[in-house]
Structures are given as C-alpha cells and as structure tokens.
C-alpha positions as CSV (number, residue, x, y, z in Angstrom):
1,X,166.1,89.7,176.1
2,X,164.1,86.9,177.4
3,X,161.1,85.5,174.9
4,X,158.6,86.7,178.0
5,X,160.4,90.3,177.4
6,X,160.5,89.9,173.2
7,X,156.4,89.0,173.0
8,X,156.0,91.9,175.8
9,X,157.8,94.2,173.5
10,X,155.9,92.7,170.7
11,X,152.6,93.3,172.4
12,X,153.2,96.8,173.2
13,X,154.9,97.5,169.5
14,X,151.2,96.4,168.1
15,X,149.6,98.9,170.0
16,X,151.5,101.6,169.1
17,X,151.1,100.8,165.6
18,X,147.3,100.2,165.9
19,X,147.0,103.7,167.8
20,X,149.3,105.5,165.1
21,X,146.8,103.8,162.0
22,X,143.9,105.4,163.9
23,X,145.3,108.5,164.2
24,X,146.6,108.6,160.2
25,X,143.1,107.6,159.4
26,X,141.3,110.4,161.4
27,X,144.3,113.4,159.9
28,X,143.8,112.2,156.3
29,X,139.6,112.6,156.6
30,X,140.8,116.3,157.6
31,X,140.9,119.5,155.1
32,X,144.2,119.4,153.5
33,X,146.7,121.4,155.1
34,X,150.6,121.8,155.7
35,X,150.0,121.0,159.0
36,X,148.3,118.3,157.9
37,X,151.2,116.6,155.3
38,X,153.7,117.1,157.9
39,X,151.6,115.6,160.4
40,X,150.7,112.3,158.2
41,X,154.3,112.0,156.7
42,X,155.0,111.6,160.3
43,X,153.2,108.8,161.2
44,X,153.9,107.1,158.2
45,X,157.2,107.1,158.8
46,X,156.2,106.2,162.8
47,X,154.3,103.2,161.4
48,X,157.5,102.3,158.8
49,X,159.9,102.3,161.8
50,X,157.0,100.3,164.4
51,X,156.1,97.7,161.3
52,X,160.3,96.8,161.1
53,X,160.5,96.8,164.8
54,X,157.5,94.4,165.1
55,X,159.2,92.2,162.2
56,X,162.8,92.2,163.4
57,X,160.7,91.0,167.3
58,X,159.0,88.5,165.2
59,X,162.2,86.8,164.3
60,X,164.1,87.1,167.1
61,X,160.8,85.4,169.5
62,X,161.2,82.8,166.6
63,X,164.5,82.2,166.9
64,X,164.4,82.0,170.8
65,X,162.4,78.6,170.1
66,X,165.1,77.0,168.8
C-alpha cells in the first residue's frame, strides 16, 4: 500500500472505532441482560482488533517516511 492508501485506511479505521465506542457506551447505560454481555463483549473485542489495526497503520505510514 501506498502512504495515500495507509492514512485512507487509517482514517476510516478511526471511524470505525469512534462509531463502535458510541455504541458500547449507549449498550452499557442499558438494563443488564445476556443480550446485553454478549453484545458489549463484542465490541470490545471489535475495538481490541480496530485499536491494533490503527497501531500496526500507524507504523507502517511511519515507516513509509523513511
């Protein structure tokens, strides 16, 4: 990939990972349910997996300076 197609990536990696905090936030302020565990053990792992993706882009826009 190109650094114009990393810091795309990048870009669209962050809004993913904004859009899945919002949505964690709204499910925990929910009644408690099972539908409700499962649903935010999901996204935390979503946000887990979109955090490393964002870091391992990070490094590789950096590295495409050198």
């Amino acid at each position: 990939m190109d650094r114009q197609a990393l810091i795309a990536r990048k870009q669209e990696v962050r809004r993913l990972l904004e859009q899945a905090r919002r949505e964690l936030t709204y499910i925990e302020g929910q009644p408690a349910s099972w539908r409700n565990r499962r649903a935010i053990n999901a996204l935390q792992v979503k946000i887990e997996r979109l955090m490393a993706e964002e870091y391992s882009l990070r490094l590789q826009i950096d590295r495409t300076r050198e």
